[in-house]
TITOR-342865 format. One record per residue: x, y, z of N, C-alpha, C, O in turn; residue number from 1; residue in one letter. Coordinates in steps of 0.02 Angstrom, whole numbers, padded with zeros to 5 digits. Layout:
% residues N
[r [X Y Z] [X Y Z] [X Y Z] [X Y Z] NUM 'A'];
...
% end
This chain:
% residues 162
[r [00221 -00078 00166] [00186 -00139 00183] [00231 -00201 00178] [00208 -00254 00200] 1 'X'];
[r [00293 -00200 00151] [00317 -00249 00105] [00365 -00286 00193] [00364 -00347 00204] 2 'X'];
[r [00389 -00254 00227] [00407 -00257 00277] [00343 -00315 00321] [00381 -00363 00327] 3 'X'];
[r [00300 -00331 00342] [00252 -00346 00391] [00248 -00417 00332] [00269 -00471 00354] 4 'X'];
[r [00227 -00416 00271] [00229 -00468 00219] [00291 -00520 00245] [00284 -00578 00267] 5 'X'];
[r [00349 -00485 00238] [00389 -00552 00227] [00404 -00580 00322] [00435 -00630 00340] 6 'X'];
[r [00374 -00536 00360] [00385 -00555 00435] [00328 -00615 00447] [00330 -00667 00482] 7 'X'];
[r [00277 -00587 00405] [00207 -00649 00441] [00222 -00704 00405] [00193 -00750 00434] 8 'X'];
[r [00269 -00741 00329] [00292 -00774 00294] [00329 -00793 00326] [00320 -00853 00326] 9 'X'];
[r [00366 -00782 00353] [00421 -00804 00378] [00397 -00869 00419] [00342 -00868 00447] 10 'X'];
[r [00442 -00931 00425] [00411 -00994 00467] [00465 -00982 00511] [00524 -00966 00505] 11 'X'];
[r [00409 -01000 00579] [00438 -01012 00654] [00515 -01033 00641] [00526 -01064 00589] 12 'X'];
[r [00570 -01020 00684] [00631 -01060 00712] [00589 -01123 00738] [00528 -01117 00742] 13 'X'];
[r [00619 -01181 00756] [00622 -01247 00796] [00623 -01210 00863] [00669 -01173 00879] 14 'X'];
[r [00559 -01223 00909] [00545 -01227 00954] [00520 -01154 00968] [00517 -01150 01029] 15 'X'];
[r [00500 -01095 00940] [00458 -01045 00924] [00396 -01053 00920] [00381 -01101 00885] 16 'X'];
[r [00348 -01021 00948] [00272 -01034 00926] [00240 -00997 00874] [00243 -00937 00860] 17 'X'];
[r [00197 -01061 00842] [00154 -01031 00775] [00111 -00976 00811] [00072 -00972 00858] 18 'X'];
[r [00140 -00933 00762] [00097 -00861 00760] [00025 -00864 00747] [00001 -00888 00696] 19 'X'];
[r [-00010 -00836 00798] [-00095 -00860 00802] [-00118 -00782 00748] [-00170 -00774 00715] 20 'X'];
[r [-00072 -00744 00754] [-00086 -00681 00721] [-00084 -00691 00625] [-00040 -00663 00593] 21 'X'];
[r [-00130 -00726 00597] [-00102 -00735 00526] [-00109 -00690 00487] [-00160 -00662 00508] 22 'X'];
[r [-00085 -00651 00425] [-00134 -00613 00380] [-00076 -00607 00323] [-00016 -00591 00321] 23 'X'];
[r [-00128 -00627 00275] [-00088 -00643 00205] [-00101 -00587 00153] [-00086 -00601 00095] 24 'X'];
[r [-00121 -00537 00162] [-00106 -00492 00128] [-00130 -00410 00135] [-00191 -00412 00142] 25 'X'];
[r [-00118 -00372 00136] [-00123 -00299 00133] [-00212 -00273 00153] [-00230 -00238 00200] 26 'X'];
[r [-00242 -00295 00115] [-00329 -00298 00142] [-00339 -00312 00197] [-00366 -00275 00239] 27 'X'];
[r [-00319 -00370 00205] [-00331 -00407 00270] [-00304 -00368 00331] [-00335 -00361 00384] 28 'X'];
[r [-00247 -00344 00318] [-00193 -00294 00365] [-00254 -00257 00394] [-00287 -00269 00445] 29 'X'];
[r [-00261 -00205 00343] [-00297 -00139 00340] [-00370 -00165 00387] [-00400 -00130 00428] 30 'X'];
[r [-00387 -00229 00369] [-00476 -00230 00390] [-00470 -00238 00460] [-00516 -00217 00495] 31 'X'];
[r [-00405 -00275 00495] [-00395 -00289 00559] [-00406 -00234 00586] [-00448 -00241 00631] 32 'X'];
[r [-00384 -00165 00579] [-00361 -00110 00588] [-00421 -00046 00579] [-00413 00014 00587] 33 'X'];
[r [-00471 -00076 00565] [-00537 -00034 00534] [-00598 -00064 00583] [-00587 -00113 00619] 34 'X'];
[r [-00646 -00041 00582] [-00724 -00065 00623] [-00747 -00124 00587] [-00719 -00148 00538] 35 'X'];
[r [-00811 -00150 00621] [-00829 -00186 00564] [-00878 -00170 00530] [-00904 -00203 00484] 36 'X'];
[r [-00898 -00101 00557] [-00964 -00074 00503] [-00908 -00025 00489] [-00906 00011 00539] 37 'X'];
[r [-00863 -00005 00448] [-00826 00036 00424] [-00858 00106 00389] [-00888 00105 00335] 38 'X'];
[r [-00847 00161 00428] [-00885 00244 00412] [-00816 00280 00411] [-00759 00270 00435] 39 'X'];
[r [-00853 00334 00366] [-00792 00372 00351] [-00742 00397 00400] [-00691 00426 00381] 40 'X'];
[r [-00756 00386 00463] [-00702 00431 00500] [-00652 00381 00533] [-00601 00399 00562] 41 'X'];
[r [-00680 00291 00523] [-00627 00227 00509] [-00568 00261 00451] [-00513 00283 00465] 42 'X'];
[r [-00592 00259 00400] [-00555 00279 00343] [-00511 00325 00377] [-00455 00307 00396] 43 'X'];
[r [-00536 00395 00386] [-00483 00443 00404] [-00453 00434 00468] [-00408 00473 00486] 44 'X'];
[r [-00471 00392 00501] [-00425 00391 00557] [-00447 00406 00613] [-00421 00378 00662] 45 'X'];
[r [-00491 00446 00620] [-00524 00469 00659] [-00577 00451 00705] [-00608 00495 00735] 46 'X'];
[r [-00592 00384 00715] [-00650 00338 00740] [-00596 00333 00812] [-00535 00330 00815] 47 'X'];
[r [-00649 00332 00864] [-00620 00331 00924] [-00622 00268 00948] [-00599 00256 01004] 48 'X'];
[r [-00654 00211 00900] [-00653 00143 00915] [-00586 00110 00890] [-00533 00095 00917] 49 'X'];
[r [-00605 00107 00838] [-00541 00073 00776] [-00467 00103 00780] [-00453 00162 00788] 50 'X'];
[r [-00438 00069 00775] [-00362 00114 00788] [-00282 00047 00755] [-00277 -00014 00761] 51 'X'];
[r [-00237 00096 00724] [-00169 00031 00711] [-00142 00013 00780] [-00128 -00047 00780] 52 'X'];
[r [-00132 00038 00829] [-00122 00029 00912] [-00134 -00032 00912] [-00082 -00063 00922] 53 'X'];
[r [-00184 -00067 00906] [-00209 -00101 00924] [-00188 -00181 00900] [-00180 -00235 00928] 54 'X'];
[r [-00184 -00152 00829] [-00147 -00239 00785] [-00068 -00222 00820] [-00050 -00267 00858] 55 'X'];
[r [-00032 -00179 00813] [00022 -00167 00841] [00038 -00192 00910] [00095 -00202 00932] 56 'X'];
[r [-00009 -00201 00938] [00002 -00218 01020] [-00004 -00296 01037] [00019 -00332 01081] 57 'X'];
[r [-00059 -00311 00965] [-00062 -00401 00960] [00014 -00429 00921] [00037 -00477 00953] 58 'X'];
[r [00045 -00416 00878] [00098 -00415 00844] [00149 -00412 00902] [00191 -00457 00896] 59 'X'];
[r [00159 -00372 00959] [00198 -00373 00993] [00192 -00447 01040] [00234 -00490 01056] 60 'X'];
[r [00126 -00438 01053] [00119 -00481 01088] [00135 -00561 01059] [00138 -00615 01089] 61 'X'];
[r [00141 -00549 01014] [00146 -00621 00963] [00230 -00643 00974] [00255 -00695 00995] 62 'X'];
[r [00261 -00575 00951] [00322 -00553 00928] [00365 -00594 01005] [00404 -00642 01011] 63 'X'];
[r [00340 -00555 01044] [00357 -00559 01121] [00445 -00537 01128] [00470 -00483 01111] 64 'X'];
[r [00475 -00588 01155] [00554 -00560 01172] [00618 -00541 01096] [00674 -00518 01085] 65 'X'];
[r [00559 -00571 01063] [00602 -00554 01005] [00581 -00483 00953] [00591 -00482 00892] 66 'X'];
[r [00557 -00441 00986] [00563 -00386 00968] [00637 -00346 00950] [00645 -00319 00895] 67 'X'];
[r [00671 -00346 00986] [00748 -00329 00981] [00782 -00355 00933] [00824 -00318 00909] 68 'X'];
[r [00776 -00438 00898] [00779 -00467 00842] [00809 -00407 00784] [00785 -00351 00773] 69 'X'];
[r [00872 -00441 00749] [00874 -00391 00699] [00881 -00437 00626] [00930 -00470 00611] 70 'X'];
[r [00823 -00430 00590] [00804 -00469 00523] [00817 -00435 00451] [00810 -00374 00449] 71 'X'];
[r [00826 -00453 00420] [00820 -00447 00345] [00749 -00417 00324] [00699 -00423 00359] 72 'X'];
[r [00750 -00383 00264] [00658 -00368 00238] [00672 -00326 00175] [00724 -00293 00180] 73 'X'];
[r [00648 -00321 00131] [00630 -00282 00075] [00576 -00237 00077] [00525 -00253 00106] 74 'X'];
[r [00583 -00171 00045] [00542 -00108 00035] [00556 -00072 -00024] [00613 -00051 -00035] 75 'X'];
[r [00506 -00062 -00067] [00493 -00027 -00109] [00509 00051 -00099] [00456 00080 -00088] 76 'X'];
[r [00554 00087 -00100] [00594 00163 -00102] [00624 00203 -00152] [00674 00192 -00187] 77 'X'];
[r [00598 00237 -00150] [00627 00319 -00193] [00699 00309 -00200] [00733 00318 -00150] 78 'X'];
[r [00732 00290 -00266] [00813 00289 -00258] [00827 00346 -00308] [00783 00372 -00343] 79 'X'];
[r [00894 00363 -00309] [00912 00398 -00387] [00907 00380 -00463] [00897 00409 -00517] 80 'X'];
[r [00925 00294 -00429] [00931 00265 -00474] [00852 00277 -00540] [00844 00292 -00600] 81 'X'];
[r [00797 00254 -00464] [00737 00239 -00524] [00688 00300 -00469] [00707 00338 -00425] 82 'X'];
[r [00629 00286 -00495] [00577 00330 -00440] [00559 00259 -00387] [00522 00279 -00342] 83 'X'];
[r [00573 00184 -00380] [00553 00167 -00338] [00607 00109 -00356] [00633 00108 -00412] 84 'X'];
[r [00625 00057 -00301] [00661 00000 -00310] [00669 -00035 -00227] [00674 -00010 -00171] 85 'X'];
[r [00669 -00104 -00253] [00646 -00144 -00191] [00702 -00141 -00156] [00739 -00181 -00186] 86 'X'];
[r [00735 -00115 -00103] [00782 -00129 -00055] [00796 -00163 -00008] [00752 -00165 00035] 87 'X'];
[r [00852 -00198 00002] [00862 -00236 00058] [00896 -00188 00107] [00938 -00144 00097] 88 'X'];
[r [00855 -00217 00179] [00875 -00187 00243] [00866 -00233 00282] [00827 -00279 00275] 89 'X'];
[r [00923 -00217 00350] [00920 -00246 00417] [00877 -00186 00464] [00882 -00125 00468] 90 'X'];
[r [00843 -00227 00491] [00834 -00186 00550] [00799 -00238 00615] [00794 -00299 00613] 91 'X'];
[r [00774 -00189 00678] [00755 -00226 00721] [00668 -00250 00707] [00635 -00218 00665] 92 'X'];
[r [00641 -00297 00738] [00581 -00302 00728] [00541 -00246 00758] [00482 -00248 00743] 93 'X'];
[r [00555 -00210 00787] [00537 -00157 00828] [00530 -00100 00772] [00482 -00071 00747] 94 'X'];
[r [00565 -00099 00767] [00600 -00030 00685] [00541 -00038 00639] [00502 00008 00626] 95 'X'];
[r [00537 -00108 00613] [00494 -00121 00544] [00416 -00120 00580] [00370 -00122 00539] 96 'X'];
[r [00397 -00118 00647] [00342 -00153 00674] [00338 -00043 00645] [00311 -00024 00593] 97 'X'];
[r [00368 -00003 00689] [00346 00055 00691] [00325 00099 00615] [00280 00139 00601] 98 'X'];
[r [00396 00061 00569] [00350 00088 00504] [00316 00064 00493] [00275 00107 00478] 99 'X'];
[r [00284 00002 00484] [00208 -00019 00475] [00151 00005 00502] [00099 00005 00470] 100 'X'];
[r [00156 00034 00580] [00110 00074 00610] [00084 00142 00576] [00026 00163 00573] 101 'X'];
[r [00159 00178 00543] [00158 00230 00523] [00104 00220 00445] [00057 00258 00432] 102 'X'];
[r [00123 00169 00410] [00108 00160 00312] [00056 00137 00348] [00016 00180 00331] 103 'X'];
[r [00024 00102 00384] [-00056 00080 00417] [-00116 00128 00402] [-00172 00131 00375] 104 'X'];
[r [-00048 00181 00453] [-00096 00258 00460] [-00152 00266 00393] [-00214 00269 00393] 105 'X'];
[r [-00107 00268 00343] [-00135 00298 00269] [-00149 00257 00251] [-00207 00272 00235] 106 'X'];
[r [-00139 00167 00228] [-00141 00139 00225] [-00253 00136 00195] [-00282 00141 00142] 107 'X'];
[r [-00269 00129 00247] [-00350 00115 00243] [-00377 00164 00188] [-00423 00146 00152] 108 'X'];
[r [-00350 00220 00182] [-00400 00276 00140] [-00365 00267 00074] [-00397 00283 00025] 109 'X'];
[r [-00303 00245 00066] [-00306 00217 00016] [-00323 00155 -00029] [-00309 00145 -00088] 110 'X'];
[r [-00356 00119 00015] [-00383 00062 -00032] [-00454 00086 -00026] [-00482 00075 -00080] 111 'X'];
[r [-00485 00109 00009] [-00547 00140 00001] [-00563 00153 -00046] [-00608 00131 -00081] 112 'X'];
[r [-00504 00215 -00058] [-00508 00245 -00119] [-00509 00199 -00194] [-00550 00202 -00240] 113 'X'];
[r [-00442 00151 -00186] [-00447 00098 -00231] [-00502 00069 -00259] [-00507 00056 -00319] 114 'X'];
[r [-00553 00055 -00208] [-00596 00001 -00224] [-00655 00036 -00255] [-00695 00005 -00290] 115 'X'];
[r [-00663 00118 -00237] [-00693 00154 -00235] [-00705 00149 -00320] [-00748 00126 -00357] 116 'X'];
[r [-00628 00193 -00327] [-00620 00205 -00419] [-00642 00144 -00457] [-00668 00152 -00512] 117 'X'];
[r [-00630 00049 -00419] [-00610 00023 -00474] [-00693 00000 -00492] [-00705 -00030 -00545] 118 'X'];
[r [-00759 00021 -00433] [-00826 -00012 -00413] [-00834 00056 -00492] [-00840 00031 -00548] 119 'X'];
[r [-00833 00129 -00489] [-00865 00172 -00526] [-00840 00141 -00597] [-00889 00139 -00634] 120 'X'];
[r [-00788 00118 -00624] [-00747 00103 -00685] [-00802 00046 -00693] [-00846 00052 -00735] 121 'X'];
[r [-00797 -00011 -00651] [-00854 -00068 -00689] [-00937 -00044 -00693] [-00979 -00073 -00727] 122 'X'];
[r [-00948 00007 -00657] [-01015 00028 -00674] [-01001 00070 -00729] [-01050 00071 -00765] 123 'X'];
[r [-00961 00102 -00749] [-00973 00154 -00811] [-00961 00097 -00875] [-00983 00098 -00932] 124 'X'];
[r [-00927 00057 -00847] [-00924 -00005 -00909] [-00957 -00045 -00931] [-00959 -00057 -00991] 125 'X'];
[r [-00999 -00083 -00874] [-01069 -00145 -00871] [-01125 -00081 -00892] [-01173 -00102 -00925] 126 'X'];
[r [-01125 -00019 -00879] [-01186 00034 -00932] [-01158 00070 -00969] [-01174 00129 -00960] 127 'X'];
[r [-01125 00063 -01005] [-01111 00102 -01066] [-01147 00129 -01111] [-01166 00078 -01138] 128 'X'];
[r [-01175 00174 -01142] [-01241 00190 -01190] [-01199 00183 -01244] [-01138 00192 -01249] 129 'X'];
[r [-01248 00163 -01293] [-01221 00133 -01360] [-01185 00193 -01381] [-01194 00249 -01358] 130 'X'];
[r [-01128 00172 -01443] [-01093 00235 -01475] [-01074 00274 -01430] [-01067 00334 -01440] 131 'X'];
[r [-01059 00240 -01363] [-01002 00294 -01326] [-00942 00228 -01301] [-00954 00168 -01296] 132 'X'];
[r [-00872 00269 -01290] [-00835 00203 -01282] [-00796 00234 -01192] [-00805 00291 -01169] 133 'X'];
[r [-00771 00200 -01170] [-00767 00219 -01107] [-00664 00204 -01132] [-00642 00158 -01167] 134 'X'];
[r [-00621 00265 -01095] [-00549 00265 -01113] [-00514 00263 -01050] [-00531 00296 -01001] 135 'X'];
[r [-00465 00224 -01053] [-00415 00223 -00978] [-00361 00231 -00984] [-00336 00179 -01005] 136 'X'];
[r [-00316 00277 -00976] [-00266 00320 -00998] [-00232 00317 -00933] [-00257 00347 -00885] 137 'X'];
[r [-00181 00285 -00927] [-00113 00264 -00867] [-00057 00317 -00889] [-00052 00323 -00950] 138 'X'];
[r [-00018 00355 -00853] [00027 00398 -00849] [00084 00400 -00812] [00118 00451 -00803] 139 'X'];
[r [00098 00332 -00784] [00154 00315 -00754] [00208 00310 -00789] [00261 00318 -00759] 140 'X'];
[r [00209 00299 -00843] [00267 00286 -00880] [00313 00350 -00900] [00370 00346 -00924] 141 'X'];
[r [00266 00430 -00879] [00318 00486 -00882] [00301 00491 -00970] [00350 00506 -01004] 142 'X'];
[r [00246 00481 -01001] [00228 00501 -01063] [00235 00576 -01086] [00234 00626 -01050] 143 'X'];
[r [00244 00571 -01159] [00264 00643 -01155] [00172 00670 -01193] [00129 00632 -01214] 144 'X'];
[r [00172 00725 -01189] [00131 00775 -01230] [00131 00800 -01291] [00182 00836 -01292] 145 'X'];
[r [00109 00802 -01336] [00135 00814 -01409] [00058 00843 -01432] [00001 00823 -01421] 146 'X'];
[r [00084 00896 -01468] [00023 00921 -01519] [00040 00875 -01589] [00098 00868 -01608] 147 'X'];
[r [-00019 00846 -01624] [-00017 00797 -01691] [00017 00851 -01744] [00057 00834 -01788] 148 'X'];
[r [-00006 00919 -01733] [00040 00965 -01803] [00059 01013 -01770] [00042 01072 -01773] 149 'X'];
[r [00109 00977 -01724] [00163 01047 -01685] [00206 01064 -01757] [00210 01030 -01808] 150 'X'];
[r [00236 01128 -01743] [00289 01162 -01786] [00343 01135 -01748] [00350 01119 -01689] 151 'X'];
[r [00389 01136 -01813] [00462 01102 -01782] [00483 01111 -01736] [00499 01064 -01699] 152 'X'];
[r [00492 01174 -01719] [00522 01204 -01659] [00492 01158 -01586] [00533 01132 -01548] 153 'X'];
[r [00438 01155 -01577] [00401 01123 -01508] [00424 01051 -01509] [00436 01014 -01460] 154 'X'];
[r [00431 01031 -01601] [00477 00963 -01569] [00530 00936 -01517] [00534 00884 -01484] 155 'X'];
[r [00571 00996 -01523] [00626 00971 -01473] [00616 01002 -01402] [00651 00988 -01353] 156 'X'];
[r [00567 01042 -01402] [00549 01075 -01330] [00480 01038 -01309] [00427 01050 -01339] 157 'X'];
[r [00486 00988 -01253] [00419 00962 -01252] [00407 00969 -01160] [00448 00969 -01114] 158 'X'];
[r [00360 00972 -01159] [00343 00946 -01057] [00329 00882 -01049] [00299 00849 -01091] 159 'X'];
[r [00344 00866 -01010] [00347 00777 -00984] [00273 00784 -00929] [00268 00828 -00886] 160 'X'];
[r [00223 00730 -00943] [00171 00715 -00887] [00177 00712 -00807] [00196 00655 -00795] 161 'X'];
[r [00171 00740 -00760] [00188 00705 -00711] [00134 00721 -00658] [00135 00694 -00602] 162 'X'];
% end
């Protein structure tokens, strides 16, 4: 997504026209790109109305002769270094327009999903029954596993979360 972010940020050259196409963030992307009574087969992709084609073809149209354009942009990528790190790349506006079409694709069913988990988390929280506590346990960090009275031995042999 991080690609389409810093292109719609970006201010006109002198004598370029303001982009009528605005959208300031990732939601907004996705809703362009969805129905407006949104059903599950929006989500999967599958709605014969709704389609990424479509913002893609206004973007071009925005874009116009400067598609061929070759710009600067940052993306979040799988390095050796780490499991993800922001990279700088050149490419054409054409290039970055097509991976955005592509991360679009998936794009919708995952915030679905997002909004999905975060609507059930405040309802299990705003009803809580007394003497129960509700726990949120994050596992990104590559935590390890440990029994509280492992034998020595399992100390130094452990499995990592993933």
């Amino acid at each position: 997504m991080e690609p389409l972010n810093v292109y719609l940020k970006k201010k006109p050259e002198i004598g370029e026209p303001t982009p009528t196409c605005k959208i300031s963030n990732v939601e907004e992307l996705v809703k362009k790109t969805l129905c407006k009574d949104v059903k599950k087969e929006c989500i999967d992709r599958k709605c014969g109305v709704c389609d990424v084609s479509e913002l893609v073809e206004v973007v071009e149209h925005e874009v116009g002769s400067r598609m061929e354009n070759v710009v600067e942009w940052k993306r979040w990528e799988k390095t050796d270094v780490s499991s993800k790190d922001l990279v700088m790349k050149k490419d054409s506006v054409r290039h970055i327009l097509n991976i955005l079409e592509k991360d679009l694709f998936s794009m919708g069913k995952h915030l679905h999903t997002a909004h999905w988990q975060r609507k059930q988390y405040q309802l299990l929280r705003d009803n809580l029954v007394e003497r129960h506590c509700l726990i949120t346990a994050g596992f990104a960090e590559n935590y390890l596993c440990k029994f509280q009275n492992e034998v020595e031995s399992a100390h130094c042999s452990y499995k990592q979360v993933r």
